[in-house]
MARBA-3410 file (N, C-alpha, C, O; in Angstrom, 1 decimal):
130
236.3,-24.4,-89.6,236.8,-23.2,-88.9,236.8,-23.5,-87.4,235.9,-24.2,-87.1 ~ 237.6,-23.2,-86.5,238.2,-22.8,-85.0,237.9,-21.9,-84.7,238.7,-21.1,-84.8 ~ 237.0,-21.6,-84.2,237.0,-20.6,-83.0,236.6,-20.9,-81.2,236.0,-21.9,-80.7 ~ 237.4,-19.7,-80.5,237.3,-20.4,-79.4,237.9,-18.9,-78.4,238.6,-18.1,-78.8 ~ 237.4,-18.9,-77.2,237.8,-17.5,-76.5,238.4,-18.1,-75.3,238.4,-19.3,-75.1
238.9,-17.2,-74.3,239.7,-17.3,-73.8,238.9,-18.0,-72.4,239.3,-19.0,-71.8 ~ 237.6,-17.2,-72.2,236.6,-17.6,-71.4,236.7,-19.2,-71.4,236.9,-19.7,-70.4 ~ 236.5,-19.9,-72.5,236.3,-21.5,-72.6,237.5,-22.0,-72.0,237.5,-23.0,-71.3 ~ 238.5,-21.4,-72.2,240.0,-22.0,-72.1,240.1,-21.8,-70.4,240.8,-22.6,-69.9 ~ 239.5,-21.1,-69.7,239.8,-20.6,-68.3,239.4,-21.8,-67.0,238.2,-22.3,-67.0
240.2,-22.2,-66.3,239.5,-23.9,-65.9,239.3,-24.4,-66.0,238.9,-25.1,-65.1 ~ 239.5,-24.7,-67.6,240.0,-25.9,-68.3,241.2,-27.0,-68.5,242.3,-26.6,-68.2 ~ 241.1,-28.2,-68.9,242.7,-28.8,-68.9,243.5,-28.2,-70.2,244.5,-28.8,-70.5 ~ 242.9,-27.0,-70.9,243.9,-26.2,-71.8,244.4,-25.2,-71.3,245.2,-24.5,-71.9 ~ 244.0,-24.9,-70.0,244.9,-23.8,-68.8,245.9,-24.5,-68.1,245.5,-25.5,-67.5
247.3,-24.1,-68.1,247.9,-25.0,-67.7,249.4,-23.9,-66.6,250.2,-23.1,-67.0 ~ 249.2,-24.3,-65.8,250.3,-23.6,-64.7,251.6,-23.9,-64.1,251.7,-24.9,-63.4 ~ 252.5,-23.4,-64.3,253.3,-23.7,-64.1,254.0,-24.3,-62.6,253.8,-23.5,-61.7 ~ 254.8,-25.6,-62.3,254.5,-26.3,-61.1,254.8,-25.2,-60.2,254.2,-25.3,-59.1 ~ 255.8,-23.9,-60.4,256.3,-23.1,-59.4,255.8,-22.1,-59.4,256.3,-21.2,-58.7
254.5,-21.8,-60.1,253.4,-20.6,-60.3,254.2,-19.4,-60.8,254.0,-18.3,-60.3 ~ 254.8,-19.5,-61.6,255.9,-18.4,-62.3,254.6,-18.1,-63.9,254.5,-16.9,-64.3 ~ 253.9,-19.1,-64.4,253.3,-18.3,-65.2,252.1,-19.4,-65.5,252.2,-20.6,-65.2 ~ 250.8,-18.9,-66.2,250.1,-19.6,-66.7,249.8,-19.6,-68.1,249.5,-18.6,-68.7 ~ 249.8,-20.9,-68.7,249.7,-20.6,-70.5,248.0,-21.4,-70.7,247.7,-22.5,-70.4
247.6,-20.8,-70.9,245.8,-20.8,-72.2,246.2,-20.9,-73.4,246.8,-20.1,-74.1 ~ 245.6,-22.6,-73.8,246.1,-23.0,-74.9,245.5,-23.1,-75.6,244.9,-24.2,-75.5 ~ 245.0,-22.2,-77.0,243.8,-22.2,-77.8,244.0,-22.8,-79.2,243.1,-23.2,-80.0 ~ 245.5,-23.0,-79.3,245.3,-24.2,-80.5,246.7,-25.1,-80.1,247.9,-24.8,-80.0 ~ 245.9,-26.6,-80.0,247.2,-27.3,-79.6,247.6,-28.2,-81.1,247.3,-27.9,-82.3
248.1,-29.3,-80.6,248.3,-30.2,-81.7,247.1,-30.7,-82.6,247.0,-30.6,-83.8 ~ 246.2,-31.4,-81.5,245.3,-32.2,-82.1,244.0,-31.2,-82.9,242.9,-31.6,-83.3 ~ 244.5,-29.6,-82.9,243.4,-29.3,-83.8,243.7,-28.8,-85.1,242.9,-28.1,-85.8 ~ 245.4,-29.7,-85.7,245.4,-29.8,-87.0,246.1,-28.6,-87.8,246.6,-28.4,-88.9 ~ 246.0,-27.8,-86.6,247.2,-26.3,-87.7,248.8,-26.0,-88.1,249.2,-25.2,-88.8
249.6,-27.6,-87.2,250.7,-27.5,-87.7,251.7,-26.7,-86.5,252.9,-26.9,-86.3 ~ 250.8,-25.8,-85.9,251.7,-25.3,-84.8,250.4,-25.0,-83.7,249.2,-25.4,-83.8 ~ 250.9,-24.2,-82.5,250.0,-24.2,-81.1,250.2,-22.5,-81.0,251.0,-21.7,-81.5 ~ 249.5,-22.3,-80.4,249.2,-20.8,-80.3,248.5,-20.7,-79.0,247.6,-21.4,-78.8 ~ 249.1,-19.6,-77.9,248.5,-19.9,-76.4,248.8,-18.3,-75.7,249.8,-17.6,-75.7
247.8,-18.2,-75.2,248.3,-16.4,-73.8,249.1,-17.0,-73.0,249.2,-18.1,-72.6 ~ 249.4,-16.5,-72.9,250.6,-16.8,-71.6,250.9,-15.3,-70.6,251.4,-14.2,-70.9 ~ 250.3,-16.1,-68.9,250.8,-14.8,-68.3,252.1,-15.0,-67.3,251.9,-15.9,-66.5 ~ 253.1,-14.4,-67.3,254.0,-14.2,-67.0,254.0,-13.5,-65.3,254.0,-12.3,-65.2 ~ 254.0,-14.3,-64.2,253.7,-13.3,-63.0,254.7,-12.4,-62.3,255.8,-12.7,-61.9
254.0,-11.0,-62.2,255.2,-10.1,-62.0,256.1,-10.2,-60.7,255.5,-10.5,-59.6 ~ 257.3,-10.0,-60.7,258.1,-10.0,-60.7,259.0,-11.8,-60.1,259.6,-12.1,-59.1 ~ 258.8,-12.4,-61.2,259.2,-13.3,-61.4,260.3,-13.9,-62.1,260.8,-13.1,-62.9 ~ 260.9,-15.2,-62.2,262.0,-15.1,-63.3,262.1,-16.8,-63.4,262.1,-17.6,-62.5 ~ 262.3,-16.8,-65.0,262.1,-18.0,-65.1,263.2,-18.5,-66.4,263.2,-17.8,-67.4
264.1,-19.5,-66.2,264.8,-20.0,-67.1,264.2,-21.0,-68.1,263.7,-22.0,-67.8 ~ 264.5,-20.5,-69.3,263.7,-21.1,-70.1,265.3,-21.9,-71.9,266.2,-21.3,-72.4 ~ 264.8,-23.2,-72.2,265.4,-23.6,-73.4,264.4,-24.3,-74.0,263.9,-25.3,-73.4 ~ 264.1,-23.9,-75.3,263.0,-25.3,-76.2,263.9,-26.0,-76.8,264.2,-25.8,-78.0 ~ 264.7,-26.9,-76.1,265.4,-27.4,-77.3,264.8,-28.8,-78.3,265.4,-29.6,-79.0
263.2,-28.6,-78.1,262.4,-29.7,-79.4,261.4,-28.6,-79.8,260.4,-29.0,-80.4 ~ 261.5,-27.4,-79.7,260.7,-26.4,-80.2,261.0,-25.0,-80.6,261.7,-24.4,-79.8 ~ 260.4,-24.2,-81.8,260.8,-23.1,-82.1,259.7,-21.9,-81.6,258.7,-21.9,-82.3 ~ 259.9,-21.1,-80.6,258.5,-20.2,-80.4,258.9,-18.8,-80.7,260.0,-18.3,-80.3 ~ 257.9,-18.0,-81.3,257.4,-17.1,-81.4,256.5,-16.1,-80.7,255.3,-16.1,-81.0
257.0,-14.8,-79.6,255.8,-14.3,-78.7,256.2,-12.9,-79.3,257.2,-12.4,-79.8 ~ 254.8,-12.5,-79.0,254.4,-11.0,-79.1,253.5,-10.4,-77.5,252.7,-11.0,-76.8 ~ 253.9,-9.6,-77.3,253.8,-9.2,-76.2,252.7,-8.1,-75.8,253.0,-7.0,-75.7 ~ 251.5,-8.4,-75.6,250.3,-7.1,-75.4,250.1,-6.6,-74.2,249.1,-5.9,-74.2 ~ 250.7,-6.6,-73.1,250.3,-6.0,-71.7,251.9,-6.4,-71.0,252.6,-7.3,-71.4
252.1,-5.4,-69.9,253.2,-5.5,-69.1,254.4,-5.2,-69.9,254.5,-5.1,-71.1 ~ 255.6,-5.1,-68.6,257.3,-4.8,-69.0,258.1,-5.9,-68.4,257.9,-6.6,-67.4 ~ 259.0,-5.8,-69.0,259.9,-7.1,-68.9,261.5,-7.5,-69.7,262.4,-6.7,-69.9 ~ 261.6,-8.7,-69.9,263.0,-8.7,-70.4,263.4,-9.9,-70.6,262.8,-10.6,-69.7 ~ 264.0,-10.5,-71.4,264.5,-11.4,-71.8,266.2,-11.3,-71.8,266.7,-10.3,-72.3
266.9,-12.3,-71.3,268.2,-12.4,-71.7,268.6,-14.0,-71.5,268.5,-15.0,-70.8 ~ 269.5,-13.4,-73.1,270.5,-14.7,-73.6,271.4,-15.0,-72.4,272.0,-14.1,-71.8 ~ 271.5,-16.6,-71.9,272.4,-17.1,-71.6,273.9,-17.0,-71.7,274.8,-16.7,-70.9 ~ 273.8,-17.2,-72.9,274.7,-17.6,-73.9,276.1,-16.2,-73.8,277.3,-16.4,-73.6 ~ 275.3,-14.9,-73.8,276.2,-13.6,-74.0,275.8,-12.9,-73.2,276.4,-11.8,-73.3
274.8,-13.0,-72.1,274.0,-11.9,-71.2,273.4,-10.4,-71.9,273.3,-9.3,-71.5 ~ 273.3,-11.2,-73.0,272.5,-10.0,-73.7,271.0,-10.1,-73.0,270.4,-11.1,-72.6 ~ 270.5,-8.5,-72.9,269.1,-8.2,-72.1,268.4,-7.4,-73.1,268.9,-6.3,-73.4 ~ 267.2,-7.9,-73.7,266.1,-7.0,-74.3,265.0,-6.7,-74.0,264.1,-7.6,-74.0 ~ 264.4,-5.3,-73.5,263.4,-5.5,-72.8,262.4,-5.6,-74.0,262.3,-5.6,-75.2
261.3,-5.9,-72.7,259.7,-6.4,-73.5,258.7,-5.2,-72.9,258.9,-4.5,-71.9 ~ 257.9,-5.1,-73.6,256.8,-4.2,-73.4,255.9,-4.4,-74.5,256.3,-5.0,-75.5 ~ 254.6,-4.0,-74.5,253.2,-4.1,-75.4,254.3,-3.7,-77.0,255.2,-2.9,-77.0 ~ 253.8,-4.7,-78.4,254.1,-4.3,-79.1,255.8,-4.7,-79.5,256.5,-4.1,-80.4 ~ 256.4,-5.7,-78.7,257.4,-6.3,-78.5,257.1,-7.7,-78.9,256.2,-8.5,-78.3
258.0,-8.1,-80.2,257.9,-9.7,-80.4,259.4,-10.3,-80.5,260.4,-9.7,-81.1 ~ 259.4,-11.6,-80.0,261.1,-12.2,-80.2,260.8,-13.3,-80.4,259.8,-13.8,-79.8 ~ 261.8,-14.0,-81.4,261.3,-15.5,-81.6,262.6,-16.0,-81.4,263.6,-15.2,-81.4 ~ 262.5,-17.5,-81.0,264.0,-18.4,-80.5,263.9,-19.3,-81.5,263.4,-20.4,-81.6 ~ 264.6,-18.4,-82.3,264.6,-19.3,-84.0,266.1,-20.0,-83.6,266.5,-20.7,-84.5
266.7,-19.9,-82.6,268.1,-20.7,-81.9,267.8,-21.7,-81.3,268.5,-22.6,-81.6 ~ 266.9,-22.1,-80.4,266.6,-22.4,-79.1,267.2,-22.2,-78.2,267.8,-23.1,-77.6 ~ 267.2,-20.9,-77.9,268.3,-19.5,-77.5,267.3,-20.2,-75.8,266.1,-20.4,-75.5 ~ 269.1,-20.2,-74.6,268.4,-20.6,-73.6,268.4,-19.5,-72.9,269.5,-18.9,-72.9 ~ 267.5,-19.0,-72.3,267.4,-17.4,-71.5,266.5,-17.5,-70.6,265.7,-18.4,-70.3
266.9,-16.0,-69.7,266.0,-16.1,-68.7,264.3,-14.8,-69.0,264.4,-13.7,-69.6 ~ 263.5,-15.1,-68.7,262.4,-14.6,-68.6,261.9,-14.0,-67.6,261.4,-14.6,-66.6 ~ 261.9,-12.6,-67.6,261.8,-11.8,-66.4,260.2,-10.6,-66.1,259.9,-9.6,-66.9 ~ 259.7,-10.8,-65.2,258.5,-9.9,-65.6,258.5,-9.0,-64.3,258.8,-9.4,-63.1 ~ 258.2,-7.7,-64.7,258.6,-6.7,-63.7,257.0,-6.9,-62.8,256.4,-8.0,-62.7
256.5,-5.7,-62.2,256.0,-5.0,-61.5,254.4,-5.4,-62.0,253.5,-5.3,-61.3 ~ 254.2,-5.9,-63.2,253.0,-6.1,-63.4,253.3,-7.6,-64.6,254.2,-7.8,-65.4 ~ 252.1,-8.5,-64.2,252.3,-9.7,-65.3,252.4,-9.4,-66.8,251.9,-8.4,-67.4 ~ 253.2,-10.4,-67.4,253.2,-9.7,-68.6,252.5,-10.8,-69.3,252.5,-12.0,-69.0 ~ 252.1,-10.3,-70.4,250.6,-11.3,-71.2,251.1,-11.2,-72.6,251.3,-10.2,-73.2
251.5,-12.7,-73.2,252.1,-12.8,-74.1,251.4,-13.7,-75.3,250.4,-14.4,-75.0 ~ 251.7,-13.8,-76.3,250.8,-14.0,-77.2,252.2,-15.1,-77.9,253.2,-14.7,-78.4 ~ 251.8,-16.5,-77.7,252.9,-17.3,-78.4,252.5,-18.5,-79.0,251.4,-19.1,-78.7 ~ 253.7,-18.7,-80.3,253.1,-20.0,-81.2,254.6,-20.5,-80.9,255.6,-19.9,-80.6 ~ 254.1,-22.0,-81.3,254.6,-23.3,-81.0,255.0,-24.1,-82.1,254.0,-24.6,-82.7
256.1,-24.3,-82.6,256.3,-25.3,-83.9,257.2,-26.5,-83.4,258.3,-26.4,-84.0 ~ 257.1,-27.3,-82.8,255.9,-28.2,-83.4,254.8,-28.0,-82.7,255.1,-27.5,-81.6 ~ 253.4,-28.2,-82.8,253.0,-27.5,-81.6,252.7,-28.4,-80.5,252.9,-29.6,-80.6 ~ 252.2,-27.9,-79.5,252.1,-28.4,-78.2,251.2,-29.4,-78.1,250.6,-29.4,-79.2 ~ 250.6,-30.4,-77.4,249.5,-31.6,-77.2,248.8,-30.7,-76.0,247.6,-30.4,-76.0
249.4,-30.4,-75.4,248.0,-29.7,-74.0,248.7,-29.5,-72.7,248.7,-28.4,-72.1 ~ 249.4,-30.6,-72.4,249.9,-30.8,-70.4,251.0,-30.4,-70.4,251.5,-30.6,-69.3 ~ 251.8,-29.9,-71.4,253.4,-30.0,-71.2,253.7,-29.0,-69.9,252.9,-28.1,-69.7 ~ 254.9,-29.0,-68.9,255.5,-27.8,-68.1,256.7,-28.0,-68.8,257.0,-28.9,-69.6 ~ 257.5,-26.8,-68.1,259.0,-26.8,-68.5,259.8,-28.3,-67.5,259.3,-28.8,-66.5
260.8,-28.8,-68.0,261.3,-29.9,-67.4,262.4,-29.3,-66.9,262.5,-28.1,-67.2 ~ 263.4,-29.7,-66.3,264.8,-29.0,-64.9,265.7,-28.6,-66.2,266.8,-28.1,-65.9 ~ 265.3,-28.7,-67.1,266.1,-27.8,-68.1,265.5,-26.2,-69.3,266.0,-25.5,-70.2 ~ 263.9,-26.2,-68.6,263.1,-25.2,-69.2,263.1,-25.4,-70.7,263.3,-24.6,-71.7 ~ 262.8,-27.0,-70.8,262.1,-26.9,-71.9,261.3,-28.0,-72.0,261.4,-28.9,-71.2
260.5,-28.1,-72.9,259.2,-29.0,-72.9,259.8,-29.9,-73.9,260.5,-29.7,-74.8 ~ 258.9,-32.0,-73.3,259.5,-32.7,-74.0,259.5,-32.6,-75.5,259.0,-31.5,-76.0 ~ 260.1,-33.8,-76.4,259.7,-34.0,-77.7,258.5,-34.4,-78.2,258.1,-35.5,-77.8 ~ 258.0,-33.7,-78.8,257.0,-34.4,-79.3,256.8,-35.7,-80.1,257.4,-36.1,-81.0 ~ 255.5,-36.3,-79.0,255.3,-38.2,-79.7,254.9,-37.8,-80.7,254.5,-38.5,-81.6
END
């Protein structure tokens, strides 16, 4: 069994920030602990905006704290986010990530999942996995 709190993850090299301070992800299950995917909080700092494509990954977030918005590239479609809000980029749908007035704290899994250090690269997306 895994367990592990968020406390352990805080100041750790599984806290990991983004080079432009747009958000921080706490990574509580990466690759090497064997689940097949990564699972991480992630806070979103308000009012910020960040372009984002996985194109070597498919993620899944659920949204517990803050408002916000997501929009497709592709069509400028805009959905907002708020607590109780989940969207997955079962496309590797490239969009922008927007957090209003307060950070928004997101709850996301990673297939394939993550190793630990990844940031986004000048295309907002994290490399392939070795």
């Amino acid at each position: 069994m895994i367990v592990k709190t968020i406390d352990e993850i805080l100041d750790s090299d599984r806290e990991v920030t983004a080079p432009n301070g747009n958000w921080v992800s706490r990574r509580l299950l990466l690759d090497n602990d064997g689940m097949g995917f990564s699972f991480h909080e992630t806070i979103i700092k308000a009012g910020t905006e960040t372009l984002i494509q996985y194109k070597n990954h498919l993620e899944a977030v659920y949204c517990v704290e803050g408002e916000g918005e997501i929009e497709t590239t592709v069509d400028g479609k805009v959905y907002p986010i708020k607590p109780g809000t989940m969207y997955a980029l079962n496309n590797h749908d490239k969009h922008y990530l927007r957090a209003f007035k307060e950070d928004l704290r997101l709850l996301c899994v990673f297939n394939p999942p993550l190793t630990g250090d990844e940031t986004h690269d000048e295309y907002g997306s994290y490399p392939l996995p070795k």
